[in-house]
PDB file with one MODEL, atoms N, CA, C and O in Angstrom:
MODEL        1
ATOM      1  N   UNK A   1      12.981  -1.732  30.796  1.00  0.00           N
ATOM      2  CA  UNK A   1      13.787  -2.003  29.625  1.00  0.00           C
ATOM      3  C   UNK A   1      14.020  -0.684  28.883  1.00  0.00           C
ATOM      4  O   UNK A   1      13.086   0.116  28.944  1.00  0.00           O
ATOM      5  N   UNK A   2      14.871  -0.401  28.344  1.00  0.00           N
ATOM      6  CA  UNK A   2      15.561   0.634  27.950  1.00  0.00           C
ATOM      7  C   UNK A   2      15.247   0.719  26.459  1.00  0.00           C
ATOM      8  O   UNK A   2      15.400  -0.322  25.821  1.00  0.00           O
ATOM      9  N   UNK A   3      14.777   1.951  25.727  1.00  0.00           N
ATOM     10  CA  UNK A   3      14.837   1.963  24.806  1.00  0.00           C
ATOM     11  C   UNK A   3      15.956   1.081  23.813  1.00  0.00           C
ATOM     12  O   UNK A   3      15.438   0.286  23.029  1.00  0.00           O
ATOM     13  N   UNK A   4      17.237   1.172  23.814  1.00  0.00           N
ATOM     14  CA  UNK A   4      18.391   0.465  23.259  1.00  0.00           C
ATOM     15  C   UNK A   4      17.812  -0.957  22.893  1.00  0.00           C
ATOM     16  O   UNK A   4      17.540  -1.403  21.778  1.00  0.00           O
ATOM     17  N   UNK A   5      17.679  -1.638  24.322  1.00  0.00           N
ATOM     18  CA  UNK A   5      17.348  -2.889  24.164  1.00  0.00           C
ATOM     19  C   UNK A   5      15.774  -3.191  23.724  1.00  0.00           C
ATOM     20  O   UNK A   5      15.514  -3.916  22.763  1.00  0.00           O
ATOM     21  N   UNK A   6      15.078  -2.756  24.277  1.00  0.00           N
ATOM     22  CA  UNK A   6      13.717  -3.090  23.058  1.00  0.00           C
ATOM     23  C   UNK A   6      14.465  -3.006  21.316  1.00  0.00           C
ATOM     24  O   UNK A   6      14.276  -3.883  20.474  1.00  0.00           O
ATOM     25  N   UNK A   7      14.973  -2.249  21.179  1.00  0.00           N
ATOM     26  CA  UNK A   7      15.486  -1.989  19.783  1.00  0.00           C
ATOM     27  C   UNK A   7      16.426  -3.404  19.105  1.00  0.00           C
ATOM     28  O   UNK A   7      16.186  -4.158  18.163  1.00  0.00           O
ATOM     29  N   UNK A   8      17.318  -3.340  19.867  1.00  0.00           N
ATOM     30  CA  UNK A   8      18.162  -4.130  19.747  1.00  0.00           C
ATOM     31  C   UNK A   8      17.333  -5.823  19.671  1.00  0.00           C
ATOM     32  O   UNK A   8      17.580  -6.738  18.885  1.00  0.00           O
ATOM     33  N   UNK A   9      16.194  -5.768  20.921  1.00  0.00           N
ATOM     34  CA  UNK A   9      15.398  -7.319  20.918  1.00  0.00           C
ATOM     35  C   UNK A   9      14.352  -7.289  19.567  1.00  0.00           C
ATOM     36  O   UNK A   9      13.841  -8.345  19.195  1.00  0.00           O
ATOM     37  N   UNK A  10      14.168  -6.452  19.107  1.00  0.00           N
ATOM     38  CA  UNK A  10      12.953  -6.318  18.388  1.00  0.00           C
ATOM     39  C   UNK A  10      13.311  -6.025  17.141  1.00  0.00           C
ATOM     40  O   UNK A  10      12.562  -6.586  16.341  1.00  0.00           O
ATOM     41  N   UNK A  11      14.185  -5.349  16.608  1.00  0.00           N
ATOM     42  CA  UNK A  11      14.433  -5.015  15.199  1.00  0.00           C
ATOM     43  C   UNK A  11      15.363  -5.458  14.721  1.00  0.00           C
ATOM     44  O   UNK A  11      15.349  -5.950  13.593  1.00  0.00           O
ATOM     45  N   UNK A  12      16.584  -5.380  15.599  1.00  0.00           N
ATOM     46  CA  UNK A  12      17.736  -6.223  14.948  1.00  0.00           C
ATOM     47  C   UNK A  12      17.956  -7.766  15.163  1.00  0.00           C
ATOM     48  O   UNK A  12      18.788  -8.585  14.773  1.00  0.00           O
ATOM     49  N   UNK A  13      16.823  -7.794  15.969  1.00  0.00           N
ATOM     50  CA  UNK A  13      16.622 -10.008  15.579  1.00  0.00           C
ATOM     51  C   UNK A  13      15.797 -10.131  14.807  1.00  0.00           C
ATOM     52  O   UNK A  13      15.225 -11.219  14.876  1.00  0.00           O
ATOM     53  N   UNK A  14      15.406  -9.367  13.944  1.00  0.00           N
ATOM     54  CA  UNK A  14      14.288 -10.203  12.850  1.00  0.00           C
ATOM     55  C   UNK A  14      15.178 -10.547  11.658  1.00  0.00           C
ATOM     56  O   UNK A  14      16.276 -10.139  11.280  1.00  0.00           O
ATOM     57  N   UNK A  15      14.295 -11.458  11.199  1.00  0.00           N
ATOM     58  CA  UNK A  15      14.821 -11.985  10.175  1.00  0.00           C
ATOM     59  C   UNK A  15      13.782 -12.166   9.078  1.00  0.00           C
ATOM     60  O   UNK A  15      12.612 -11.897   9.349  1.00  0.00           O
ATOM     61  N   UNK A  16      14.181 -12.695   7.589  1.00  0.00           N
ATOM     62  CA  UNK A  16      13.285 -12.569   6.744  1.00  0.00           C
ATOM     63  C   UNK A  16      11.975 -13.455   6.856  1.00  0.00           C
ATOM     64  O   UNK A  16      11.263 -13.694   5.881  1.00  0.00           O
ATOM     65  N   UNK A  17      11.677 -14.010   8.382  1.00  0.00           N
ATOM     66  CA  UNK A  17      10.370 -14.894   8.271  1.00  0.00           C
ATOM     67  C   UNK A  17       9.154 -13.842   8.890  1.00  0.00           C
ATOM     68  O   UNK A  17       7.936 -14.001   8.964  1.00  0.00           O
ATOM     69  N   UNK A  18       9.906 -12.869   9.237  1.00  0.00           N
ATOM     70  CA  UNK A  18       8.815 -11.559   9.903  1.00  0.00           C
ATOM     71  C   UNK A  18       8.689 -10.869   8.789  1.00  0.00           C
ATOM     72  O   UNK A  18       8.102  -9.790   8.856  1.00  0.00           O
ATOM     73  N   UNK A  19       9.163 -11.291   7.631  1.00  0.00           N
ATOM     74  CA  UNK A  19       8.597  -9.931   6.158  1.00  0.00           C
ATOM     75  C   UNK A  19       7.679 -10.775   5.479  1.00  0.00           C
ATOM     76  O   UNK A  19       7.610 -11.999   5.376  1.00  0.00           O
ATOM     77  N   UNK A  20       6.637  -9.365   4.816  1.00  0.00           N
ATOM     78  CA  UNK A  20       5.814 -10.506   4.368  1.00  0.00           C
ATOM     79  C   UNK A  20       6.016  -9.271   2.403  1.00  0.00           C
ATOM     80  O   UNK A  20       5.997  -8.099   2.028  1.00  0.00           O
ATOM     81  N   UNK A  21       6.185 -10.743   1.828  1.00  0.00           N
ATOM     82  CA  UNK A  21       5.470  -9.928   0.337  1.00  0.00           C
ATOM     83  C   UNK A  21       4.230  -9.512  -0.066  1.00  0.00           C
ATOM     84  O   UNK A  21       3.267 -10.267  -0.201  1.00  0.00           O
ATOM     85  N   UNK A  22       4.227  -8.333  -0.261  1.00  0.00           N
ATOM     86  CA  UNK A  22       2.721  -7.438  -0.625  1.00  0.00           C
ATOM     87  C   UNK A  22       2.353  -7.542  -2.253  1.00  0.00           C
ATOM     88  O   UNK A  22       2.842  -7.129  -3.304  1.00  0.00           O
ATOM     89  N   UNK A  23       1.357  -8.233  -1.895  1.00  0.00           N
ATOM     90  CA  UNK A  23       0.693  -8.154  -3.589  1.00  0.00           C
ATOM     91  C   UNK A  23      -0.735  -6.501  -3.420  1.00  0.00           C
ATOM     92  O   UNK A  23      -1.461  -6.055  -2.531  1.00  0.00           O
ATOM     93  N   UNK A  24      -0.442  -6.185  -4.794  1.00  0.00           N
ATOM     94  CA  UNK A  24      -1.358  -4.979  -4.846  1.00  0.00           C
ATOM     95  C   UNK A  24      -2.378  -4.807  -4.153  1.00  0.00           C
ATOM     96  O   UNK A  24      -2.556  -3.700  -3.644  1.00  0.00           O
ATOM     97  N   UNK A  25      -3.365  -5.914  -3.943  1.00  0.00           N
ATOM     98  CA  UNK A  25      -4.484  -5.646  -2.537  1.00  0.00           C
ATOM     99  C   UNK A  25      -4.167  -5.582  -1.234  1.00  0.00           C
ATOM    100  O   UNK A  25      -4.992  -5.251  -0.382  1.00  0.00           O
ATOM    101  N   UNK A  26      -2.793  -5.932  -0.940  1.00  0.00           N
ATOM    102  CA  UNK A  26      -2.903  -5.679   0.403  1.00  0.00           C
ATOM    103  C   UNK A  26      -1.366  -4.568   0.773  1.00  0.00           C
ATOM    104  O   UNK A  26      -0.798  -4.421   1.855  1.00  0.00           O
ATOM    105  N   UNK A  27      -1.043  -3.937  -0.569  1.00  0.00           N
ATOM    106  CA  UNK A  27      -0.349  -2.526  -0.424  1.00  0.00           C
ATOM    107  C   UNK A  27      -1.926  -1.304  -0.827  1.00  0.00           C
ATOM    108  O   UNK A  27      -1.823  -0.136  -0.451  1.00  0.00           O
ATOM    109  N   UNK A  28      -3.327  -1.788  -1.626  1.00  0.00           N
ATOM    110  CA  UNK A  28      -3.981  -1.182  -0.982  1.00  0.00           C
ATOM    111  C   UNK A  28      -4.743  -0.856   0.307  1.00  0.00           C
ATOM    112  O   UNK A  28      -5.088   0.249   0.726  1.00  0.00           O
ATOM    113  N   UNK A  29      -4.945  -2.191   0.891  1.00  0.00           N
ATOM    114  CA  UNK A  29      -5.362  -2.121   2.282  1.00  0.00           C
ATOM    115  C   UNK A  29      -4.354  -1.504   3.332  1.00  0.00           C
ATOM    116  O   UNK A  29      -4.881  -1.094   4.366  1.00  0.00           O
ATOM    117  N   UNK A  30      -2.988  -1.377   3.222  1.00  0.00           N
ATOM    118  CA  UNK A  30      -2.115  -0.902   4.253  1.00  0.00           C
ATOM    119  C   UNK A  30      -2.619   0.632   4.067  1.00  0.00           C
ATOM    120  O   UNK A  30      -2.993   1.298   5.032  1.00  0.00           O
ATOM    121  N   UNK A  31      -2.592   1.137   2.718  1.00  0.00           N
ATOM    122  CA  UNK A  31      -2.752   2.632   2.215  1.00  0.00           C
ATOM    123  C   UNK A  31      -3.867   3.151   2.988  1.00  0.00           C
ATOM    124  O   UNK A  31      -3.791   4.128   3.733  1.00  0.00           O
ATOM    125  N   UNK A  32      -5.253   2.220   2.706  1.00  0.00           N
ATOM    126  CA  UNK A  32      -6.149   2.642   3.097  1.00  0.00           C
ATOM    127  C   UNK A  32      -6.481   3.010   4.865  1.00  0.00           C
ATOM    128  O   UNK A  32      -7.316   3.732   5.411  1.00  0.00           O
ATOM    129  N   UNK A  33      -5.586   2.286   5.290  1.00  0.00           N
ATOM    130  CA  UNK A  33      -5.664   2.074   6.608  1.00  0.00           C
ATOM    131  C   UNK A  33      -4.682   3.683   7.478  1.00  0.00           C
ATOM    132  O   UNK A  33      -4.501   4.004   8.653  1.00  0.00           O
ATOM    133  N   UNK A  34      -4.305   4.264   6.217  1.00  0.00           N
ATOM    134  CA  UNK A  34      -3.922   5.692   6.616  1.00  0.00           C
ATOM    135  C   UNK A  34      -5.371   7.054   6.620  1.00  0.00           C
ATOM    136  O   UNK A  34      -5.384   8.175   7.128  1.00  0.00           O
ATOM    137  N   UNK A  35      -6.552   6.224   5.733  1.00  0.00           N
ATOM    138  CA  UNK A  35      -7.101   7.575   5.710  1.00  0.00           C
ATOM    139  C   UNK A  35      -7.631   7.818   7.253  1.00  0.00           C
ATOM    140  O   UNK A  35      -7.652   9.033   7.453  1.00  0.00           O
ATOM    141  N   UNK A  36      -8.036   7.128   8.334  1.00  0.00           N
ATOM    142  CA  UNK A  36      -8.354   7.209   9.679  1.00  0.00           C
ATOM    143  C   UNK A  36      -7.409   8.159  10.203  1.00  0.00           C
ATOM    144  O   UNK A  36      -7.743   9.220  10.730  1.00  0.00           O
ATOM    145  N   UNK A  37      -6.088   7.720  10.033  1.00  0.00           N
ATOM    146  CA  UNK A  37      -5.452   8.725  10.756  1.00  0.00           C
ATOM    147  C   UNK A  37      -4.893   9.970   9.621  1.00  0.00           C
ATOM    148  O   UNK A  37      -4.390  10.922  10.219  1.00  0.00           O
ATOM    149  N   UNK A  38      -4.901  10.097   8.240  1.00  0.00           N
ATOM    150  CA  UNK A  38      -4.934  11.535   8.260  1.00  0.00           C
ATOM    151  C   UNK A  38      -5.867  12.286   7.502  1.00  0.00           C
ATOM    152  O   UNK A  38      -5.718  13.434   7.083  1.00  0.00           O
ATOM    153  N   UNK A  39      -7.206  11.252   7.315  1.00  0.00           N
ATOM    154  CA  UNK A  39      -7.846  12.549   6.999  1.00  0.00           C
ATOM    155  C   UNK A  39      -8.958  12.302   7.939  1.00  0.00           C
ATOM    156  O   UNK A  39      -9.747  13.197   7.636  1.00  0.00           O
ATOM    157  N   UNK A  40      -9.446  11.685   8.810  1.00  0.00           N
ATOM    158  CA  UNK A  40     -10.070  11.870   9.681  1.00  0.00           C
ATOM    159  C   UNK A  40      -9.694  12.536  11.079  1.00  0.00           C
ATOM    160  O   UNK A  40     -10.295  13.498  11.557  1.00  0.00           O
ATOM    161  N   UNK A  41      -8.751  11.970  11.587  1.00  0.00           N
ATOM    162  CA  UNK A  41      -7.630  12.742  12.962  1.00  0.00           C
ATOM    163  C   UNK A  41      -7.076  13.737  12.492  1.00  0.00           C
ATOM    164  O   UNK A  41      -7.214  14.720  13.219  1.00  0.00           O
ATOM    165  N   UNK A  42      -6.334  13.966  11.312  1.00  0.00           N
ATOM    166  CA  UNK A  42      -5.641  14.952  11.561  1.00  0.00           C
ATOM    167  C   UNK A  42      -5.605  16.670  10.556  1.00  0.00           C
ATOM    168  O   UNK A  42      -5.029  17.751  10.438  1.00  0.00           O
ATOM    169  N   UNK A  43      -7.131  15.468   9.862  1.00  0.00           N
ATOM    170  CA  UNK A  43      -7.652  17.007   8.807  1.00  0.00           C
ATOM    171  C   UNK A  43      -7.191  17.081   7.362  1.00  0.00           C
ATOM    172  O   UNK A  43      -7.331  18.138   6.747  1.00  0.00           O
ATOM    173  N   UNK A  44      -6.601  15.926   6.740  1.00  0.00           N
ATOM    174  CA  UNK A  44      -5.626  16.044   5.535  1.00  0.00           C
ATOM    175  C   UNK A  44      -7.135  16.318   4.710  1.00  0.00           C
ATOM    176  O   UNK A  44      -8.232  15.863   5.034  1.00  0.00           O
ATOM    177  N   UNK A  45      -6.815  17.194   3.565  1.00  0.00           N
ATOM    178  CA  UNK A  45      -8.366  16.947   2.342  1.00  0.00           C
ATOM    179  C   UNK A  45      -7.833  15.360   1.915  1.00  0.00           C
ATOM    180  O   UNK A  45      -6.675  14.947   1.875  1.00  0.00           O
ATOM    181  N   UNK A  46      -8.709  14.863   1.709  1.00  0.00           N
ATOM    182  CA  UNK A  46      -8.958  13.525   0.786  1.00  0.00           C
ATOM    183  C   UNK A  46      -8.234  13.934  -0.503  1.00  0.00           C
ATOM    184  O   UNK A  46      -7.506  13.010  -0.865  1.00  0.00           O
ATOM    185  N   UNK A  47      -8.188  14.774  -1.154  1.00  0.00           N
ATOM    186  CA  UNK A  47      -7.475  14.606  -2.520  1.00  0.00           C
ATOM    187  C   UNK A  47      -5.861  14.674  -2.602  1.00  0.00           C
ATOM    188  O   UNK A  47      -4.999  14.345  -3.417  1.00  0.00           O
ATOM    189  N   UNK A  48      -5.926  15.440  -0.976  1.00  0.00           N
ATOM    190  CA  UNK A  48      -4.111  15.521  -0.635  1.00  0.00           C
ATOM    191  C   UNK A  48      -3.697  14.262  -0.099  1.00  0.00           C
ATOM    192  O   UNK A  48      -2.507  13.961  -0.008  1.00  0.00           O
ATOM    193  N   UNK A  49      -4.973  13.244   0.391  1.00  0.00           N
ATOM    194  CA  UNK A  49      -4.130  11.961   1.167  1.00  0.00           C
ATOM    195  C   UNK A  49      -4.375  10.967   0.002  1.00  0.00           C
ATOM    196  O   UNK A  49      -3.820   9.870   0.072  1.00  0.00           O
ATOM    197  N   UNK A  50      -5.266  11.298  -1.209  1.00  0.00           N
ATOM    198  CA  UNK A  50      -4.656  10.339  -2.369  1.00  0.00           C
ATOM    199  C   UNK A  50      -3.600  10.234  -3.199  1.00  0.00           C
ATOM    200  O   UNK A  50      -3.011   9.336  -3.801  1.00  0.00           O
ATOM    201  N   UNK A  51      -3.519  11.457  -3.057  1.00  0.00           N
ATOM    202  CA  UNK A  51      -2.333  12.115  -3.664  1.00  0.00           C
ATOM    203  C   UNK A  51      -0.915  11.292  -3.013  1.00  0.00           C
ATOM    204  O   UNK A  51       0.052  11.477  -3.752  1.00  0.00           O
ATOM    205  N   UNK A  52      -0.707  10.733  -2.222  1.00  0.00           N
ATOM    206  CA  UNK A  52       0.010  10.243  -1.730  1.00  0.00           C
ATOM    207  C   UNK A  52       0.651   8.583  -2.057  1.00  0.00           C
ATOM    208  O   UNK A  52       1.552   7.902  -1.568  1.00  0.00           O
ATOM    209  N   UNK A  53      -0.539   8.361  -3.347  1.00  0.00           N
ATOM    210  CA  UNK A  53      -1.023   7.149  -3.436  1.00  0.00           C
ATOM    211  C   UNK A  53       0.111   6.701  -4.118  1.00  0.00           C
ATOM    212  O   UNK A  53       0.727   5.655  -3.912  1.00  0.00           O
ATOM    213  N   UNK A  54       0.430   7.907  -5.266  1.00  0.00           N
ATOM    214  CA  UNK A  54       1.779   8.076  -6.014  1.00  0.00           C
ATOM    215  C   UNK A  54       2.890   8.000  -5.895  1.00  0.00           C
ATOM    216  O   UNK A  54       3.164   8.317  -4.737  1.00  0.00           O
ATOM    217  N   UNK A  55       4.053   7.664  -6.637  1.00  0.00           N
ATOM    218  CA  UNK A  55       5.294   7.820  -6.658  1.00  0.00           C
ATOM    219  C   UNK A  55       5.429   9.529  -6.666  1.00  0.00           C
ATOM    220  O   UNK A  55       5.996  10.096  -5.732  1.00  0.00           O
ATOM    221  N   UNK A  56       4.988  10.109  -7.544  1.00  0.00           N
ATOM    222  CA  UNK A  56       5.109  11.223  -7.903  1.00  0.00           C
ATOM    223  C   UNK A  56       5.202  12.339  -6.248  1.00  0.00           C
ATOM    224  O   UNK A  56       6.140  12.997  -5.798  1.00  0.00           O
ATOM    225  N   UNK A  57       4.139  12.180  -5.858  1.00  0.00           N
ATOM    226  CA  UNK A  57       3.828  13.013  -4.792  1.00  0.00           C
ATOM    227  C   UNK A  57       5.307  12.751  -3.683  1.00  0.00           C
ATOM    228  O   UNK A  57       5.781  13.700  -3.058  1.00  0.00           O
ATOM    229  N   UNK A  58       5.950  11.191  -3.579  1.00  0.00           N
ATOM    230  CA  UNK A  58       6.820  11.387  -2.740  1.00  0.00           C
ATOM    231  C   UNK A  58       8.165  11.679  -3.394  1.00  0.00           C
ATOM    232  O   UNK A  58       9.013  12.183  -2.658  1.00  0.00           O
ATOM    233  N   UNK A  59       8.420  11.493  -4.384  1.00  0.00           N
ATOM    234  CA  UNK A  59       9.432  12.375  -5.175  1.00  0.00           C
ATOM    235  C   UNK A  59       9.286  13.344  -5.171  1.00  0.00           C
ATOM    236  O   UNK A  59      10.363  13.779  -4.763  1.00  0.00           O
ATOM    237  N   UNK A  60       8.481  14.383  -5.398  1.00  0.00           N
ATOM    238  CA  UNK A  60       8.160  15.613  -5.357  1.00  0.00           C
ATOM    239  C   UNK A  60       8.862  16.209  -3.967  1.00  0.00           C
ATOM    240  O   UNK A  60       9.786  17.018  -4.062  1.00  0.00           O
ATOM    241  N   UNK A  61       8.440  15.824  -2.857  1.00  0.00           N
ATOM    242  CA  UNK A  61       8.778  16.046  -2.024  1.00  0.00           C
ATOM    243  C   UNK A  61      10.408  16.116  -1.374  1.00  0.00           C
ATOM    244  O   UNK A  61      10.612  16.466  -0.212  1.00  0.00           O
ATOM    245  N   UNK A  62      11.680  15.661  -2.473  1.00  0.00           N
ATOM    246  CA  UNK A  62      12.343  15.976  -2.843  1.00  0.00           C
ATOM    247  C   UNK A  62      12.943  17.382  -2.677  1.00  0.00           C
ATOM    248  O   UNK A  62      13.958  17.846  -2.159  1.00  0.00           O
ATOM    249  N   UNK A  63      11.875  17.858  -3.342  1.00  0.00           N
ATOM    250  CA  UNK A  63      12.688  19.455  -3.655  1.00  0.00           C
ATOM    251  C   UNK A  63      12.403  20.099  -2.783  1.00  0.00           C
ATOM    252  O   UNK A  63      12.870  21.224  -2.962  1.00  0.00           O
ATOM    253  N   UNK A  64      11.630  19.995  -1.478  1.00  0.00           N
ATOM    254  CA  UNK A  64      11.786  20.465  -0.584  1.00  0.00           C
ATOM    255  C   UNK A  64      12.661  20.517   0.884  1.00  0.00           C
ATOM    256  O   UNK A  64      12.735  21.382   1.756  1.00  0.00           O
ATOM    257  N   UNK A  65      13.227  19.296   0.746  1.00  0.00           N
ATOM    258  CA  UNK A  65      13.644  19.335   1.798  1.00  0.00           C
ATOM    259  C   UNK A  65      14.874  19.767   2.179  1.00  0.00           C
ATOM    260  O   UNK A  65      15.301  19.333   3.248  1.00  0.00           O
ATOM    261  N   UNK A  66      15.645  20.637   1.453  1.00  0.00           N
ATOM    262  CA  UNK A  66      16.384  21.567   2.026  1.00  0.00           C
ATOM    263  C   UNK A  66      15.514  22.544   2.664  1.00  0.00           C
ATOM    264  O   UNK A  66      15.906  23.177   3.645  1.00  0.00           O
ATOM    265  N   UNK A  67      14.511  22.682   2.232  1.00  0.00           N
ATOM    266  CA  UNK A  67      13.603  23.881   3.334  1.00  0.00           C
ATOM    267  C   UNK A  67      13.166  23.355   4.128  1.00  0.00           C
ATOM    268  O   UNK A  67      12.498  24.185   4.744  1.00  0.00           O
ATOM    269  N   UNK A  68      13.070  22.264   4.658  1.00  0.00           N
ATOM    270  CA  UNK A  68      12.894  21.635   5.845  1.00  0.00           C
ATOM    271  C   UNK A  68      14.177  21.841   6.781  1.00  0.00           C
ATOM    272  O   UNK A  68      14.158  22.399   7.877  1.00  0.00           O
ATOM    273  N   UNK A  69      15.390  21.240   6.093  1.00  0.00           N
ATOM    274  CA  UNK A  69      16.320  21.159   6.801  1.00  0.00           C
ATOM    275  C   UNK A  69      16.352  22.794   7.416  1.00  0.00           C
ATOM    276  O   UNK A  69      16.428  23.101   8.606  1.00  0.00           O
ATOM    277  N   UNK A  70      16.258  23.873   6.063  1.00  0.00           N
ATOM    278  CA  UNK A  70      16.621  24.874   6.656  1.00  0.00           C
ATOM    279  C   UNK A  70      16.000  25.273   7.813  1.00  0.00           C
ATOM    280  O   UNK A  70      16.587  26.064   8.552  1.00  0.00           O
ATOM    281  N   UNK A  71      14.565  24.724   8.183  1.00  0.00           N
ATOM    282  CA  UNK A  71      13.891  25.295   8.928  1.00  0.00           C
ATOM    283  C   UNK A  71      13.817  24.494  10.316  1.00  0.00           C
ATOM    284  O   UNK A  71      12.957  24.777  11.150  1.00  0.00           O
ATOM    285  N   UNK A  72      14.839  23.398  10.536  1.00  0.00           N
ATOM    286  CA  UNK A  72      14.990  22.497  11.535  1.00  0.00           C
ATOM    287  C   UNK A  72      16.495  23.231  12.274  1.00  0.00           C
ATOM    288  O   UNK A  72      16.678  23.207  13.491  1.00  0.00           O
ATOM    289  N   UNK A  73      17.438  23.834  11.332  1.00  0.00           N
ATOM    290  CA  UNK A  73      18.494  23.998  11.868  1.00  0.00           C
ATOM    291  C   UNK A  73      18.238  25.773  12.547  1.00  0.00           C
ATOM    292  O   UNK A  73      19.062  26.282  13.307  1.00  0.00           O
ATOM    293  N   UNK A  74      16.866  26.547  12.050  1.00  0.00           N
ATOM    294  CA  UNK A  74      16.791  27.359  12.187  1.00  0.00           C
ATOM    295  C   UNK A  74      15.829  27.572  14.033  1.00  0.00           C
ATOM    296  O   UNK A  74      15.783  28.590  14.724  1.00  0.00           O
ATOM    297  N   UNK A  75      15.258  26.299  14.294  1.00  0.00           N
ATOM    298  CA  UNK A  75      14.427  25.886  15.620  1.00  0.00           C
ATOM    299  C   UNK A  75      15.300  25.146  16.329  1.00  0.00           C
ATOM    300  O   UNK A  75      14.940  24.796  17.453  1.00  0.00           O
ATOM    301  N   UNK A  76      16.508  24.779  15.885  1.00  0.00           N
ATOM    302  CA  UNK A  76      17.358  24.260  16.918  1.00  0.00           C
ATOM    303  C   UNK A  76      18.071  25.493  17.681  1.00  0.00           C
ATOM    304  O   UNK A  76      18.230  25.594  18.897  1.00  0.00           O
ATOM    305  N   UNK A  77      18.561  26.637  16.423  1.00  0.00           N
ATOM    306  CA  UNK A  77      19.180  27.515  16.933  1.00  0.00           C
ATOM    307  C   UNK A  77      19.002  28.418  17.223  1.00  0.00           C
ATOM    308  O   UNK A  77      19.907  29.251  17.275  1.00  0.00           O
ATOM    309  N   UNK A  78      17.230  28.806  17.691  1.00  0.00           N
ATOM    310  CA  UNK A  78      16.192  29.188  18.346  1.00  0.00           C
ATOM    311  C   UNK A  78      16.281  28.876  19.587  1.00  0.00           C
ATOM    312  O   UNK A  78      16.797  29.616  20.424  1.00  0.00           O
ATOM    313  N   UNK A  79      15.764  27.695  19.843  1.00  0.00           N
ATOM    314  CA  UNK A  79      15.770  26.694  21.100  1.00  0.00           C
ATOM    315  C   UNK A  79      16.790  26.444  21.899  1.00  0.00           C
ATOM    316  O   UNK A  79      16.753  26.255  23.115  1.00  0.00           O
ATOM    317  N   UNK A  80      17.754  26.447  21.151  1.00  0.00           N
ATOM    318  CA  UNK A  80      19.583  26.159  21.828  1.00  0.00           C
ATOM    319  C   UNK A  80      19.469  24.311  22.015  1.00  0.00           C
ATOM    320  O   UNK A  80      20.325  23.561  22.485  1.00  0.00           O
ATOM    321  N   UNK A  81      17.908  23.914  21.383  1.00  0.00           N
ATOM    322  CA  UNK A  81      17.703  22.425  21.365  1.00  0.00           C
ATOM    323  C   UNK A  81      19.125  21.471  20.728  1.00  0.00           C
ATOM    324  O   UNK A  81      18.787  20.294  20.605  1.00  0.00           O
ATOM    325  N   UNK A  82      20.043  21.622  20.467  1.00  0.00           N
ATOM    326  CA  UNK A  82      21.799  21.033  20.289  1.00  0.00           C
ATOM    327  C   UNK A  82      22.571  21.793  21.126  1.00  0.00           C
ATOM    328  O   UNK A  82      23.785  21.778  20.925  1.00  0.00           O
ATOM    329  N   UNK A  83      22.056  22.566  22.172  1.00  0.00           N
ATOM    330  CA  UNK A  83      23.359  22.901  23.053  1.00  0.00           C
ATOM    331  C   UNK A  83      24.191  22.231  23.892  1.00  0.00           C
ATOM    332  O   UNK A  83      25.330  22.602  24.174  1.00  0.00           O
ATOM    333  N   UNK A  84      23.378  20.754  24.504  1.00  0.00           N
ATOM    334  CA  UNK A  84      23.462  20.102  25.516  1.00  0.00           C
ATOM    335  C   UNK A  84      24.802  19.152  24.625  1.00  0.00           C
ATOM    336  O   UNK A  84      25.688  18.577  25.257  1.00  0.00           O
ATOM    337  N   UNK A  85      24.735  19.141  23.263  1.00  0.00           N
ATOM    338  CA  UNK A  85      25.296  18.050  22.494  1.00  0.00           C
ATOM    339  C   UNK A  85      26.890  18.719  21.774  1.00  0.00           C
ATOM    340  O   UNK A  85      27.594  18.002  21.062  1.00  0.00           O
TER     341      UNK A  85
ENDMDL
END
């Protein structure tokens, strides 16, 4: 099965009986269920993966991402990774 169609069977047939409403304990339990993977796997400090807990921290992140972009269009045209396209 082809990427496309997993996609197509799986995301674009759901409907609103696969959503569920999150009350505050269990948008903390989803949260919590990130510190395994980034501050145990992948090294985040604990005060940077609470930090996350916030609105603030992902707004923030905002003002960076033209330096992301800049630095994606700058490894593509490194790589020649969009030449094929």
């Amino acid at each position: 099965m082809s990427a496309g169609e997993t996609f197509a069977g799986q995301m674009l047939a759901a409907a609103t009986d696969h959503l569920l409403e999150l009350d505050q304990h269990d948008k903390e339990r989803i949260f919590n269920l990130g510190y395994f993977t980034w501050v145990e796997q992948q090294g985040v400090d604990v005060a940077d993966f609470r930090a996350r807990k916030h609105q603030r921290f992902w707004r923030g992140l905002r003002e960076i991402v033209p330096a992301w972009d800049a630095m994606i269009e700058a490894f593509n045209a490194e790589t020649g990774a969009l030449a094929a396209w």
